[in-house]
Structures are given as structure tokens and as C-alpha cells.
C-alpha positions as CSV (number, residue, x, y, z in Angstrom):
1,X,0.0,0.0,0.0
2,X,2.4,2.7,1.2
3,X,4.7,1.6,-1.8
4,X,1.9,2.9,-4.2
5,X,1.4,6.1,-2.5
6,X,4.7,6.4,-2.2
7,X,5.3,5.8,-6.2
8,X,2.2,8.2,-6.9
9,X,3.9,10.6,-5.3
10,X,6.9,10.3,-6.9
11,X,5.2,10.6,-10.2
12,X,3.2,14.0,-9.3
13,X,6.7,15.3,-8.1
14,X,7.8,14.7,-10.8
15,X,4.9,16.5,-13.1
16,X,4.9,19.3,-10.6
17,X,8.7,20.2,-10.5
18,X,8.9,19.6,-14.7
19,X,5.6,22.7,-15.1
20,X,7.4,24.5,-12.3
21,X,10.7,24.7,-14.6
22,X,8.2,25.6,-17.6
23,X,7.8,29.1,-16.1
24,X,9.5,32.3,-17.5
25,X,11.6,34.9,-15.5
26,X,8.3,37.3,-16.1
27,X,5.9,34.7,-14.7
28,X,8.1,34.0,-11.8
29,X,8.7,37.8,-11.0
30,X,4.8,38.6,-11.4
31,X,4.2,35.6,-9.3
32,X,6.7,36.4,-6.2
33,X,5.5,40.2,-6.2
34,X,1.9,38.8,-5.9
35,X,3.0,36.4,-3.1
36,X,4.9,38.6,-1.2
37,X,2.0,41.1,-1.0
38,X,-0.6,38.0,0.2
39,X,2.0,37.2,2.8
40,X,2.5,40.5,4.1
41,X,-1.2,40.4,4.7
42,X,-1.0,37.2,6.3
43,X,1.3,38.6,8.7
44,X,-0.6,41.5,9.6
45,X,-3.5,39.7,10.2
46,X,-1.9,37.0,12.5
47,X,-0.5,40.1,14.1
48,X,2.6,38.0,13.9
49,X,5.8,39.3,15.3
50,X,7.8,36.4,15.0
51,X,7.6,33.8,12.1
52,X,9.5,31.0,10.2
53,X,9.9,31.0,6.1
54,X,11.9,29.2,3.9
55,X,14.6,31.0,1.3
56,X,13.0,30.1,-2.1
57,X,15.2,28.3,-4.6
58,X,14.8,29.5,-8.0
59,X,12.0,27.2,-9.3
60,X,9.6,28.2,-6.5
61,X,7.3,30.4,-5.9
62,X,9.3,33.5,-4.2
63,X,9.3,34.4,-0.8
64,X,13.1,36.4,-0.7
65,X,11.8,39.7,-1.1
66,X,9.1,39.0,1.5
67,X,11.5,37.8,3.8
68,X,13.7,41.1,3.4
69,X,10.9,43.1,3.8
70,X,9.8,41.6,7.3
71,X,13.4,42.0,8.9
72,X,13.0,45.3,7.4
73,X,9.6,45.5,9.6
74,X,11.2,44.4,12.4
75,X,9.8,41.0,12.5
76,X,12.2,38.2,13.6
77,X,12.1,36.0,10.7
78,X,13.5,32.6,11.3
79,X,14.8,30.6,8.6
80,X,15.6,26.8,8.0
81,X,19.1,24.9,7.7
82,X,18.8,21.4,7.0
83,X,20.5,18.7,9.0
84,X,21.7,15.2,7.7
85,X,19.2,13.6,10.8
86,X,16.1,14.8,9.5
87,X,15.6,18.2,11.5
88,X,16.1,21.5,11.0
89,X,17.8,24.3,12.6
90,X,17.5,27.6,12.2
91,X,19.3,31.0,11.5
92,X,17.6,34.6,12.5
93,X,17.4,36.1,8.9
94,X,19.1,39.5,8.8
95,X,19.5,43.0,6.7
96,X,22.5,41.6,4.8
97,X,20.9,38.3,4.1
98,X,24.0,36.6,3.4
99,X,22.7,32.9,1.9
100,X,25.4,29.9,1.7
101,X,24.6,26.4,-0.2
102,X,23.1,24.0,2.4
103,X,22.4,20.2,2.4
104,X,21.2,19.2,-1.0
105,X,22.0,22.7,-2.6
106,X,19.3,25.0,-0.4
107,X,19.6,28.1,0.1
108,X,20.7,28.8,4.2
109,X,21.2,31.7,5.8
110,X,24.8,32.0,7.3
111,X,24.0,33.8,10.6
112,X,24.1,31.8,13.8
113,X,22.8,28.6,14.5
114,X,19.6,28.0,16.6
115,X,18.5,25.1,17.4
116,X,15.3,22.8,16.1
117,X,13.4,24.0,19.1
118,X,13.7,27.6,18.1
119,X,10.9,27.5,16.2
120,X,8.4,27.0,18.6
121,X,8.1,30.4,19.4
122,X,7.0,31.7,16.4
123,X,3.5,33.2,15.8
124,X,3.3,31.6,11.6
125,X,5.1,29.3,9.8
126,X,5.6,30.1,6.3
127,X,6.9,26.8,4.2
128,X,7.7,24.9,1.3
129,X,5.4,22.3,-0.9
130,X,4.8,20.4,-3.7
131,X,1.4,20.5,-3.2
132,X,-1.6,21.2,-1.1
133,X,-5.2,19.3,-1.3
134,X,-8.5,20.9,-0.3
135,X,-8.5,19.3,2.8
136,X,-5.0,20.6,3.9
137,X,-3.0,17.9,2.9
138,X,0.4,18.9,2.4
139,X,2.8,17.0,-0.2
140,X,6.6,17.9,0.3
141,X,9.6,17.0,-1.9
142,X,10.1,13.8,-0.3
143,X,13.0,14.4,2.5
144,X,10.4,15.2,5.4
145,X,12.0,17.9,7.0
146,X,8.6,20.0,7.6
147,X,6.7,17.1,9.0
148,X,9.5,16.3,10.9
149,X,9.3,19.5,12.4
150,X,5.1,20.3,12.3
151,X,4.9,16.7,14.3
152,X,6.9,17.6,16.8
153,X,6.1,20.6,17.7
154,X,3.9,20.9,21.5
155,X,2.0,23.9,19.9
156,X,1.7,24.5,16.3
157,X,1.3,28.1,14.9
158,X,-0.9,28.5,11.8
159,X,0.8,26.8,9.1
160,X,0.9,27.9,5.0
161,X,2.2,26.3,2.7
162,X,3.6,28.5,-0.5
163,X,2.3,27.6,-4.1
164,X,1.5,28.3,-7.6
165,X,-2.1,28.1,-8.1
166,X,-2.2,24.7,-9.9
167,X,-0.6,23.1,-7.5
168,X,-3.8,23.0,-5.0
169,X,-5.5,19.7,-6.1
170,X,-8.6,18.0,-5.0
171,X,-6.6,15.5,-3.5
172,X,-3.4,14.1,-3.1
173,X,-1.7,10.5,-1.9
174,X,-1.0,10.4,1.7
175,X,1.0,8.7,4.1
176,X,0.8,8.4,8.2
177,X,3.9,10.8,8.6
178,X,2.0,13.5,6.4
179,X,1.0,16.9,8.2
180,X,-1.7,19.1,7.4
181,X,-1.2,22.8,6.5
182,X,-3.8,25.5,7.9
183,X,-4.0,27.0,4.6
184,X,-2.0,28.3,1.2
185,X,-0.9,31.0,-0.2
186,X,-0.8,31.9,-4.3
187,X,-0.4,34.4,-6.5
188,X,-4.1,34.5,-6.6
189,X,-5.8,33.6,-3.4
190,X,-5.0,32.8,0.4
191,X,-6.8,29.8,1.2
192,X,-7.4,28.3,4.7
193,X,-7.9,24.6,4.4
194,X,-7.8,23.1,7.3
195,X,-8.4,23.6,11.8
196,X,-6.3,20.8,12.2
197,X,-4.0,22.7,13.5
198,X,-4.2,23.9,17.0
């Protein structure tokens, strides 16, 4: 059983990463500039103060400039580094935003070390997907550092996951390890999904 989910995934990775590569500079620009105004609102709404996003690599949906402004807001913005165990640490993202090649070619940030526990205290987690069904349902890119790190976590923040909009599905394969998002964010719309999340 989980060897079929696990190979359907796989194969809508694989479709998803190929239309991802599809898109021009222009449609990724226009895309980012939409996103980063949707997650500004997000922010302000949450009232959040303190929140985790991931730097985006060139094939997804943007979030740099976003995360430049927030330092520039005076929101702590915590960002991921990727261990070889599985977890994440995390880095304060600063005014400089000095990014180094992580673990399997990320971009990191290169300011001090936190550890995985640092993100506990953070009012919205921002992150990374493949995916997102309409019930929440989050599909990663298969190494399982963000539901490492949702599963663990005593209290979970609202969670959104960054896509393009034809990446929210009806429904997508899942597997026991797989955590819900609260919601999406696209160039078009900011969806909530799912009270999950508590």
C-alpha cells in the first residue's frame, strides 16, 4: 500500500517540479510580487511578530523579497538549515541576508545557529510544498523535514504552505507521517484549508 502512495507521489513530483521549470523569469517575478503582498497580509493579520519562512530556490514560488521586507519590519524571521538527521535548525534572517549552499543545494542563511526547538516560538510558519489538497493535505519534496518539524512541535502556529495556483489539487496521496497545512498562499488567493492545526 504505502509503496503505491509512495510511487504516486513520486510521479506527481515529478509532473509538478517539470511545469514549475516551464515558467519564465516574467511569470516568476509577477508571481513572487503577488506572493509577497498575500504574505504581508497574512502577517498583519496573524499580528505576527515572530515567524519561520523558507529561502526560495529558483523554481519556487518566491518568498526572498518577502522575507527582506519583514526583517525590514522588524519582524524576527526565522529561517531553516537542514541537518543530515532529519531536522532543522535555524538561523535569524538578517539585513544583509548573506545565503550559503546548504544540504542538498538549499539556500541557508549564514548567521548563527539556533537550534530545532527555536521555532516553537514563532507566531506563523511560512513553508515549502509540492502540493496542497482541499482538505490541507500537504505533499513535500520527499525528504520530510517540515513534517518532521510540524509533528513535533507541542504547539503548532498557523501553518501555510507557498504555491502556484495549480498546485492546489482536489486531493493528493497520503501517508501516516503526512501533516496538514492550515492553509495556502498563491499568487491569486489565500486559502485556509484546514483547523487541524491547533
Amino acid at each position: 500500500m504505502s509503496n503505491d502512495v509512495e510511487h504516486a507521489k513520486r510521479a506527481l513530483r515529478a509532473e509538478l517540479r517539470e511545469r514549475r521549470q516551464l515558467l519564465s523569469d516574467a511569470q516568476r517575478e509577477t508571481a513572487a510580487a503577488a506572493i509577497g503582498a498575500r504574505l504581508d497580509a497574512l502577517v498583519d493579520s496573524i499580528g505576527a511578530r515572530s515567524i519561520s519562512c523558507f529561502l526560495s530556490t529558483t523554481t519556487e514560488p518566491g518568498t526572498r523579497d518577502f522575507v527582506a521586507r519583514a526583517v525590514r519590519r522588524g519582524i524576527r524571521v526565522l529561517l531553516p538549515i537542514t541537518r543530515a538527521d532529519g531536522l532543522l535548525d535555524w538561523a535569524v534572517a538578517t539585513d544583509d541576508g548573506e545565503i550559503a549552499e546548504g544540504l542538498h543545494g538549499l539556500p541557508e542563511p549564514t548567521g548563527e545557529v539556533l537550534s530545532p526547538m527555536a521555532v516553537n516560538d514563532v507566531d506563523l510558519m511560512i513553508i515549502p510544498a509540492a502540493a496542497v489538497d482541499r482538505t490541507g493535505m500537504r505533499m513535500g519534496w520527499g525528504r520530510g523535514y517540515f513534517d518532521k518539524t510540524i509533528g513535533s512541535m507541542q504547539k503548532c502556529p498557523p501553518v501555510y504552505a507557498v504555491i502556484y495556483d495549480s498546485e492546489v489539487l482536489d486531493s493528493l496521496p497520503r501517508e501516516v507521517h503526512d501533516q496538514p497545512v492550515t492553509g495556502v498562499v498563491t499568487p491569486t488567493q489565500t486559502l485556509n484549508l484546514s483547523q487541524t492545526r491547533h
